[in-house]
C-alpha positions in Angstrom: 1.3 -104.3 22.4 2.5 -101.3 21.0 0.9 -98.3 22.9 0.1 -96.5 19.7 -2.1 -99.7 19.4 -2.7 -99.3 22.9 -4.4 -95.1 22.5 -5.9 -95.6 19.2 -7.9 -98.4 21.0 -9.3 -96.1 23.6 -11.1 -94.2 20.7 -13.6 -97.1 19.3 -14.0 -97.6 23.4 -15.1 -94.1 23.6 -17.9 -94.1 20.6 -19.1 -97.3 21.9 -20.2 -95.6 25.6 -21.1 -92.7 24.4 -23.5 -94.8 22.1 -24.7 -96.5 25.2 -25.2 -93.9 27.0 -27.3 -92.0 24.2 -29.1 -95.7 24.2 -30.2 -95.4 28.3 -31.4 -91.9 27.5 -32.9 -92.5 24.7 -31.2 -90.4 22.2 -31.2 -93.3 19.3 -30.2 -90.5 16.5 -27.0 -90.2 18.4 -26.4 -94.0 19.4 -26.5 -94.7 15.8 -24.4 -92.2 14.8 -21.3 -92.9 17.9 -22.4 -96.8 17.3 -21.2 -96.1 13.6 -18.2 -93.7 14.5 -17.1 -97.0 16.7 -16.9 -99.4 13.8 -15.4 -97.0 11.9 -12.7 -96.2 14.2 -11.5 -100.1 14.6 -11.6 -100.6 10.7 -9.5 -97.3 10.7 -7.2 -98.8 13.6 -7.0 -102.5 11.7 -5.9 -101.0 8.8 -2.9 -98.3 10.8 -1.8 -101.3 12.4 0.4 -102.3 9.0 1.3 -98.5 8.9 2.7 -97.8 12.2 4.5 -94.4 11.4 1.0 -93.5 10.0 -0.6 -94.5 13.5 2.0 -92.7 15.2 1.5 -89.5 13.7 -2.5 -89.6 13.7 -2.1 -90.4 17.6 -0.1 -87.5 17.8 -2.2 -85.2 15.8 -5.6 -86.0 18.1 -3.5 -86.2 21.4 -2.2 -82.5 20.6 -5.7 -81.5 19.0 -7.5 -83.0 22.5 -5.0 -81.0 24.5 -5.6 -77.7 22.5 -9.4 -78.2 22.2 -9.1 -78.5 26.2 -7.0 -76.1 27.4 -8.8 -73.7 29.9 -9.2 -70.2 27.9 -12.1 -67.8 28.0 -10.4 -64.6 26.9 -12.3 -63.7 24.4 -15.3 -63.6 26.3 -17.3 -60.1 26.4 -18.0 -59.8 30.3 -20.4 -57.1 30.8 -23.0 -57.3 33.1 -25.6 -54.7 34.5 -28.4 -54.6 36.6 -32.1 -53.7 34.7 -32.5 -50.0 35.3 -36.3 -50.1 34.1 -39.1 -52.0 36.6 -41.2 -53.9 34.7 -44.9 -53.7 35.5 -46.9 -57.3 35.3 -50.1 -56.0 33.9 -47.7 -55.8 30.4 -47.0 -59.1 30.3 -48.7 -61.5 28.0 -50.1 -63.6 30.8 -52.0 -60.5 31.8 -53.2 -58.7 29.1 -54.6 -62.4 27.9 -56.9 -62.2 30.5 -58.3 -58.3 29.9 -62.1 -59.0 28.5 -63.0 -57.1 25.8 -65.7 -54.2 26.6 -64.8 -54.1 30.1 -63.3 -51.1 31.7 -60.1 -52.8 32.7 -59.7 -53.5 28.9 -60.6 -49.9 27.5 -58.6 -48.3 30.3 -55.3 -50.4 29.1 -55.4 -50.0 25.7 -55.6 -46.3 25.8 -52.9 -46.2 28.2 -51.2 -49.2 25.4 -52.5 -48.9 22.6 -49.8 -50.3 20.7 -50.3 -53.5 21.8 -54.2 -53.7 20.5 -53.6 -54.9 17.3 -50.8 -57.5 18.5 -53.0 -58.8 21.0 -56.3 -59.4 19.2 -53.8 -61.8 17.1 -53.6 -64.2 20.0 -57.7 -63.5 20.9 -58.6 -64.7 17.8 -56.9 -67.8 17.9 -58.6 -70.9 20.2 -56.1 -70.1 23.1 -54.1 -72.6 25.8 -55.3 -75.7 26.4 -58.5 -75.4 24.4 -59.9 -78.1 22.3 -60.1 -76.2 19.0 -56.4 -76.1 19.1 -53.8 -77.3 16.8 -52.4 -80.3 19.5 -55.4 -80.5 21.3 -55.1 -84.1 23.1 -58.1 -85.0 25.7 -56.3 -86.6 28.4 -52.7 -84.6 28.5 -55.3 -81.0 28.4 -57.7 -82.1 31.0 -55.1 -83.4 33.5 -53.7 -80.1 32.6 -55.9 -77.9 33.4 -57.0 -79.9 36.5 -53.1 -79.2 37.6 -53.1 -75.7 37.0 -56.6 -75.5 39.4 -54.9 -77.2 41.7 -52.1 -74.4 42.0 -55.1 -72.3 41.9 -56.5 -73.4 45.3 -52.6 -72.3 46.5 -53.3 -69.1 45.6 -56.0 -67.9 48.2 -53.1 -68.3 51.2 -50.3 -67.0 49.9 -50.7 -63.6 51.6 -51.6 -65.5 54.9 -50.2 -63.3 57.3 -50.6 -65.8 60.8 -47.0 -65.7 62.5 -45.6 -67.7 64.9 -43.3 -66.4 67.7 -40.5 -68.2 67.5 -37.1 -65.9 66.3 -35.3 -66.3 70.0 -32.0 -67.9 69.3 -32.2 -68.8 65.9 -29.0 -69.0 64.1 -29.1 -67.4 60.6 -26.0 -69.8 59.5 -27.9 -73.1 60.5 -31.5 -72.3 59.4 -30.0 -71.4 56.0 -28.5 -74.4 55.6 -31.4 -76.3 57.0 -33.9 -74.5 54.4 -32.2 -75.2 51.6 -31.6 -79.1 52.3 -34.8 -79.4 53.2 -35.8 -77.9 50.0 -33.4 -79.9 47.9 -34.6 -83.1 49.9 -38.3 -81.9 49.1 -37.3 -82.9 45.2 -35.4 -79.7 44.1 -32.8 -79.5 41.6 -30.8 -76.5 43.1 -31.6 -73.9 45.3 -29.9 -70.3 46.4 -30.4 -67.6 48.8 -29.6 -63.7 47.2 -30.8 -60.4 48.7 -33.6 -58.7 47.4 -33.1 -55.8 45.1 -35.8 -53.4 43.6 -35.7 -54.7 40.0 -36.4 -58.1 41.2 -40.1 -56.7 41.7 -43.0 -56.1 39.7 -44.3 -52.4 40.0 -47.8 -53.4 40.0 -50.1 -56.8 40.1 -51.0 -57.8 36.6 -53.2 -60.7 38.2 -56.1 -61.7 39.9 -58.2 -59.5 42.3 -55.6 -57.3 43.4 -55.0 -56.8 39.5 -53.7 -52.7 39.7 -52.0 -52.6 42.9 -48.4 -51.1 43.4 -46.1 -53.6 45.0 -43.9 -52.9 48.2 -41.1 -54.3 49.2 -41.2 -55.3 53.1 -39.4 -58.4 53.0 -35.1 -58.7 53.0 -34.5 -61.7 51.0 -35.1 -64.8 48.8 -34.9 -68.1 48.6 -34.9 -69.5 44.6 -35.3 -73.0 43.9 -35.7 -74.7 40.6 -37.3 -78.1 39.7 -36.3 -80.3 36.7 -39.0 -80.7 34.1 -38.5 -84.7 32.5 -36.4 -84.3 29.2 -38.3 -87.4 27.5 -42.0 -85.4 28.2 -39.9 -82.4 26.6 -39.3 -84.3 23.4 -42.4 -84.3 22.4 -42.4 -80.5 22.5 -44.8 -78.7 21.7 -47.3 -81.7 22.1 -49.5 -82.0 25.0 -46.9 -84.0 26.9 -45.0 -80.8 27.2 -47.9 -78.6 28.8 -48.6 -81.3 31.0 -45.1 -82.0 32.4 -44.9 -78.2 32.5 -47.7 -77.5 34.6 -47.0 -80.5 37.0 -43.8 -79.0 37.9 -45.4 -75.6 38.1 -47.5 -77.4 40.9 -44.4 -79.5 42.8 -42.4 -76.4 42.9 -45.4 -74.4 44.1 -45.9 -76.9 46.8 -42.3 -76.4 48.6 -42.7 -72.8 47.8 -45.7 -72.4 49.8 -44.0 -74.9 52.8 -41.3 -73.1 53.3 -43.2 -70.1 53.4 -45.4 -71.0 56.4 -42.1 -72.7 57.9 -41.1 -69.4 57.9 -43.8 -68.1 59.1 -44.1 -70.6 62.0 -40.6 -69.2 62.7 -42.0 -65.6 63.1 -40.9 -64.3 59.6 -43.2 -63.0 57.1 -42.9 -64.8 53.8 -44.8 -65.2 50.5 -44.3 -68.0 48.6 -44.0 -66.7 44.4 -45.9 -69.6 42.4 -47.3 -70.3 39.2 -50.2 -67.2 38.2 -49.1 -65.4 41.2 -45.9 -63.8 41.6 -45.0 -60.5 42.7 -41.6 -60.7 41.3 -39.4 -62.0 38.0 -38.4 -65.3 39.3 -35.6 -65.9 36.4 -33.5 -62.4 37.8 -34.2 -63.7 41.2 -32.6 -67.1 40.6 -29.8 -66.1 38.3 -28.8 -63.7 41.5 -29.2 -66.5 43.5 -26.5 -68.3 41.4 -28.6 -70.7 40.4 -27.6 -69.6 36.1 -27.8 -66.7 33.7 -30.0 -65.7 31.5 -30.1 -67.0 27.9 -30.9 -65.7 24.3 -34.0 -67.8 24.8 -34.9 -65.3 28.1 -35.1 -68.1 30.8 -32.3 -69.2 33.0 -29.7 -71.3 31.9 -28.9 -73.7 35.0 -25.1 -75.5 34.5 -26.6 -78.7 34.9 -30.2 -78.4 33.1 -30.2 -75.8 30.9 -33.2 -74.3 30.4 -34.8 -77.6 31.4 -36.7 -76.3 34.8 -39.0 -74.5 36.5 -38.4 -71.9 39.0 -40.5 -71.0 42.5 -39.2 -68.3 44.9 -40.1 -67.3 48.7 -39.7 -64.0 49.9 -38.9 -63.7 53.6 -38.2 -60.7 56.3 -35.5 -63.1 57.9 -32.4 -62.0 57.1 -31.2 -65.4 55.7 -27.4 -66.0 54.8 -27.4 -65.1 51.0 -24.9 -67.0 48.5 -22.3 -65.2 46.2 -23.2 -64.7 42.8 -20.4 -66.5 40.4 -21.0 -65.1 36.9 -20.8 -67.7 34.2 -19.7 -65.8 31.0 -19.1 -68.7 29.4 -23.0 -69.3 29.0 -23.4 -66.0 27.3 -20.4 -67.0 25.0 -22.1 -70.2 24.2 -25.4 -68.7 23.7 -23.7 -66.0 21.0 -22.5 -69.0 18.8 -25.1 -71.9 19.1 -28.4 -70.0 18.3 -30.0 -73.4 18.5 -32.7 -72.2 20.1 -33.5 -69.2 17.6 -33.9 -72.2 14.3 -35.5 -74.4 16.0 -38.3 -71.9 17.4 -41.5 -72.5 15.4 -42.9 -68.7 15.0 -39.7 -67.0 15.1 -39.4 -65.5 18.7 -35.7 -65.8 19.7 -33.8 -63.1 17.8 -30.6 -64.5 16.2 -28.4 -61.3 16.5 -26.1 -60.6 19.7 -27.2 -58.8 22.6 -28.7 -55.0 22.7 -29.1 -52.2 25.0 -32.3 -52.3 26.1 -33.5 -50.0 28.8 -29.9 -49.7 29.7 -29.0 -53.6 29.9 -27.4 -55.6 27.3 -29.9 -58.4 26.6 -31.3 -60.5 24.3 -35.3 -59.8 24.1 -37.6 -62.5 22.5 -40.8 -61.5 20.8 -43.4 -62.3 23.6 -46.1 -61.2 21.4 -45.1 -64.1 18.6 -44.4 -66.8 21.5 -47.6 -66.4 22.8 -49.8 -65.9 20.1 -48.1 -69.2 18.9 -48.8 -71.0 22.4 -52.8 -70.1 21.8 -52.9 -71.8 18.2 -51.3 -74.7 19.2 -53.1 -75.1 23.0 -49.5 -75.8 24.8 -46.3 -74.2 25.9 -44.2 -75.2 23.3 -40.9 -75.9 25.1 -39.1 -76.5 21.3 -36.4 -74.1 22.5 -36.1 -75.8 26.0 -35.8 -79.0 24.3 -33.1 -78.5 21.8 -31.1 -76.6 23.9 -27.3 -78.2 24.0 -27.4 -77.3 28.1 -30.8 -79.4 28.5 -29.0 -82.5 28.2 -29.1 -85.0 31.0 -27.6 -84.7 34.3 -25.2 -87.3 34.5 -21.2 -88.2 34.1 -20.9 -87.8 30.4 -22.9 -84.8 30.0 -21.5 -82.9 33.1 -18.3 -83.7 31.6 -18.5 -81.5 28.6 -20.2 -78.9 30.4 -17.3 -78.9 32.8 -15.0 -78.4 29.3 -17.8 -75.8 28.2 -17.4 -73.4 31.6 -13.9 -73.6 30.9 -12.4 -73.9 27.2 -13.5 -71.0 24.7 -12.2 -73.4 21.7 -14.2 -76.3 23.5 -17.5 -74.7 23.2 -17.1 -74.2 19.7 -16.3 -77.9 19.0 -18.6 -78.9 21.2 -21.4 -76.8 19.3 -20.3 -79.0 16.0 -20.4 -82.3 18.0 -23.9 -81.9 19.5 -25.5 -80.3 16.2 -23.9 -83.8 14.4 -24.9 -86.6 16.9 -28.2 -84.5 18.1 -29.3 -82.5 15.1 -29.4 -79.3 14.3 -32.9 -79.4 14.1 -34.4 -82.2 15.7 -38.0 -83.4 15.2 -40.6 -83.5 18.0 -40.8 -86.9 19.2 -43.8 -88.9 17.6 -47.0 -88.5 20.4 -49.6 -91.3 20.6 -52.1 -90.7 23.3 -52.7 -94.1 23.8 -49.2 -95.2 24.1 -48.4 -92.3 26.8 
C-alpha cells in the first residue's frame, strides 16, 4: 500500500478516537462533530486515491503544517511577573460585607469608612441571595444538601485555632516528612499539592469573618502547604444550576477535611498549624497555591491548574515547621493563552471578566473581575455560577488526549492559537448549560 495511502489513513483514525473519547466524557456536541470530520476524511481519502500526486502534495502540506503548528516557540510571550505590593484586608470582600446587617454598628462604621461601596452593595441585598428559595435556580434537594454541607464545614470552624501541641520535633527529618505530607494528602483524594514559604501578601490584614470579625492578622507561622481538589466536570455543566453549588460546596467540605488533618498531624508533631477552609481563612488561598506551583492566575482571577483549569477547589495549612518548600516554575504560557481565548469573559452571564489585557493595579499587572457584578449575580440566581469554570478550554478532562494538547499548549505559541479555533469548533464558543432535571439527578 502506498504510504501516502498509508498517512492519509491515520487522519479518519484520528477523528474517530477523538470522537470516542468526547463519547466516554460526554461531550456529544464534539463526538458529532469529529464523528463527521471522520467520514469526511475517508470520502476525501477514496476520492485522492485516483489522484495520487494530489494525495502526495496534501500529505505534504498537513505533515509540514503539524510540524510548524508544533514546533516548541513561546517568544512572543510577555513575561512579567510581580509580587502584590498592596495587602488586601478581608472585611472588603464580598463574602464579608454580605454578612454586615443593616442598622448595626458594624454596618454604619464600614460604610463611612467605604462608602462607595453602599450603593453597589444594597444591589445584591435586595436580591433573594445564595441558596435561598426565592431565587432564580432555586432547586429543593441540590440547596438543602447544600446548605447542610456548608454547616457541616461550619462545625470545622470552632477548632481551627486549637492550639493543643504534641511534643514530638526530636529527629524529625524535614526532607521525609515533606514528602510524607504531601502523599498522604494526595492519597487523602487530592489533585495536586505544593509546599512554598509564606510571604506577607499571602495574608489578609484583618478578619472579615465571624467573631473575631476586626482583628489584625500576624504572621507566626513559616510556611504552607496548598492542595487543590477537583470539582466533577459533568456537575459543572449544568453551571450555574443547583448541581454546581452543590458539587462546589462538597469539595469545599473534602478539601476542608484534609486541611484540618493535616493540621492536627502537625500539631501532634509539635508544630503549630491552622488549617485555611471554606468561610475561614486568614489568607488568599489562590496566591498561596500559584506560589506553591500548583498554576497561575487567570483573567477569570482563580488559579489555572495545568491539568484542571480552573476546575478545583483550593485548602491551605499554615505551619511553624519549616517544611521543604517546592520551586516555583512560572507558566507564561497560561497568561498567553488567557490574552487570546477570553472564553471565559463571553460566556460570563453579568459581565464580570473584563475582556481587555492585563493592568497595573496597585502595582501588579493583573486582570481584575468585577466582584460586585459576580456576586450580586450569584444572589439572583441562589448558586455559584461556575459558567466561567465550565467553559474554560483548561477545565477539560484529565486524561491522554487532553494532557496531550496541553503539553502542545505549555510549549507551542502557534499551538495555542490553533488550539483556541479547535476547541471553540468541536466545544463551542458558547456552550449551553446542560439541561437540569431534579428528578433525573
Amino acid at each position: 500500500m502506498n504510504w501516502n495511502i498509508i498517512f492519509f489513513i491515520l487522519i479518519p483514525l484520528f477523528f474517530f478516537s477523538f470522537s470516542l473519547f468526547s463519547l466516554i466524557e460526554k461531550e456529544y456536541t464534539a463526538s458529532k462533530k469529529s464523528f463527521s470530520l471522520a467520514i469526511f476524511s475517508i470520502i476525501l481519502l477514496i476520492i485522492l486515491m485516483n489522484f495520487i500526486e494530489i494525495l502526495t502534495i496534501v500529505n505534504i502540506i498537513i505533515l509540514t503544517s503539524t510540524m510548524i503548528i508544533l514546533t516548541p516557540y513561546n517568544g512572543k510571550i510577555l513575561k512579567e511577573y510581580s509580587i502584590p505590593k498592596k495587602l488586601i484586608d478581608e472585611r472588603d470582600i464580598m463574602f464579608s460585607r454580605n454578612l454586615l446587617k443593616p442598622e448595626t454598628d458594624e454596618y454604619k462604621e464600614y460604610y463611612s469608612n467605604h462608602p462607595e461601596y453602599e450603593i453597589l452593595d444594597n444591589k445584591f441585598r435586595s436580591n433573594p441571595g445564595l441558596l435561598n428559595d426565592k431565587s432564580y435556580y432555586y432547586d429543593q434537594n441540590t440547596f438543602n444538601a447544600s446548605i447542610a454541607t456548608f454547616q457541616t464545614i461550619e462545625l470545622l470552624h470552632c477548632s481551627l485555632d486549637n492550639k493543643s501541641l504534641g511534643d514530638k520535633k526530636c529527629n524529625i527529618n524535614m526532607s521525609e516528612f515533606s514528602k510524607f505530607i504531601k502523599k498522604w494528602i494526595l492519597d487523602s483524594g487530592a489533585n495536586s499539592v505544593g509546599i512554598t514559604e509564606l510571604k506577607d501578601y499571602h495574608f489578609y490584614t484583618h478578619i472579615g469573618r465571624g467573631k473575631d470579625r476586626g482583628k489584625e492578622i500576624f504572621n507566626k507561622h513559616k510556611t504552607a502547604i496548598a492542595f487543590t481538589i477537583e470539582m466533577n466536570k459533568e456537575k459543572m455543566s449544568y453551571s450555574p444550576a443547583g448541581p454546581t453549588i452543590l458539587e462546589s460546596s462538597s469539595k469545599y467540605l473534602d478539601s476542608g477535611i484534609i486541611a484540618y488533618k493535616v493540621a492536627e498531624f502537625l500539631k501532634q508533631n509539635g508544630y503549630d498549624s491552622r488549617a485555611h477552609i471554606d468561610g475561614n481563612y486568614r489568607i488568599i488561598c489562590p496566591l498561596v497555591a500559584s506560589d506553591a506551583d500548583l498554576g497561575e492566575i487567570g483573567r477569570m482571577g482563580l488559579l489555572m491548574t495545568q491539568n484542571l483549569g480552573p476546575r478545583v477547589r483550593i485548602a491551605v495549612v499554615t505551619t511553624e515547621a519549616d517544611l521543604i518548600c517546592d520551586k516555583k516554575n512560572r507558566d507564561f504560557s497560561i497568561d498567553d493563552f488567557c490574552n487570546i481565548c477570553k472564553k471565559c469573559a463571553e460566556n460570563c452571564p453579568p459581565q464580570a471578566i473584563e475582556f481587555d489585557n492585563k493592568k497595573l493595579i496597585n502595582g501588579v499587572r493583573r486582570w481584575q473581575i468585577n466582584s460586585e457584578k459576580c456576586f450580586t449575580y450569584w444572589t439572583s440566581i441562589g448558586t455559584d455560577c461556575g459558567r466561567c469554570m465550565r467553559v474554560c478550554p483548561y477545565s477539560h478532562e484529565d486524561n491522554f488526549m487532553h494532557n496531550t494538547v496541553r503539553y502542545f499548549l505549555k510549549r507551542s505559541w502557534l499551538f495555542r492559537r490553533v488550539a483556541l479555533l479547535m476547541d471553540d469548533y468541536f466545544y463551542e464558543r458558547k456552550p449551553k448549560p446542560k439541561s437540569y432535571n431534579s428528578q433525573k439527578y
